[in-house]
N, C-alpha and C positions, 0 to 999 in steps of 0.2 A: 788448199794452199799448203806448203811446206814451208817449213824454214825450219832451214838448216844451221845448230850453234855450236859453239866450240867454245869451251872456257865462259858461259854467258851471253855471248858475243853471236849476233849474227852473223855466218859469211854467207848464207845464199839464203834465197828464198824463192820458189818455185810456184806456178802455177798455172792452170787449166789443165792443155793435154800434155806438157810438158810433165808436170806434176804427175797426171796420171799413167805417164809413161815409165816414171821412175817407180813408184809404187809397184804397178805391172810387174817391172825387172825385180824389184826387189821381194816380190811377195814368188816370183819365181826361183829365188835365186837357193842351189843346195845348202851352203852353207855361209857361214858368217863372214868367211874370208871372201868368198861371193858379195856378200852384200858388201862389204868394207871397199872394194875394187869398185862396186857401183859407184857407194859413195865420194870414193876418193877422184873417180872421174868427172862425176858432177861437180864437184866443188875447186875443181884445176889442184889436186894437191896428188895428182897419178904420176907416178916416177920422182917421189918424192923422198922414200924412202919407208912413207907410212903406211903403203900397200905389200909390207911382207907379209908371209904367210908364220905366223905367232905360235901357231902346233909343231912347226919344227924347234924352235927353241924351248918351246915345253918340255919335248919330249927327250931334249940331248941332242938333237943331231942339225941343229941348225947352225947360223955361225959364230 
C-alpha cells in the first residue's frame, strides 16, 4: 500500500496492482523530474504547474 502526503496530509493512497504499477514506473523512471511527472499524474495535480522541470531554473535558463 502507498500513501501519498503532502504537507502531513494524505491525498492518495494506492494499492494492490495499482500500487504496484506505480512503483514499477517509478523504480523505472531516469530521473526525478521523471518520477515527479509520475507522481503529479497519480495524484490529479499534472498541468498544474508543479510538473516543471526545476534544472532549468537552477541552472539560468529557465523562466
Amino acid at each position: 500500500m502507498i500513501f501519498m502526503d503532502d504537507h502531513g496530509k494524505t491525498v492518495t493512497t494506492l494499492k494492490g496492482k495499482e500500487a504496484d504499477k506505480i512503483i514499477k514506473r517509478i523504480e523505472q523512471a531516469s530521473t526525478d523530474h521523471e518520477v515527479q511527472l509520475i507522481l503529479a499524474k497519480v495524484t490529479g495535480n499534472f498541468k498544474r504547474g508543479n510538473e516543471k522541470d526545476i534544472s532549468k531554473k537552477m541552472d539560468g535558463k529557465g523562466e
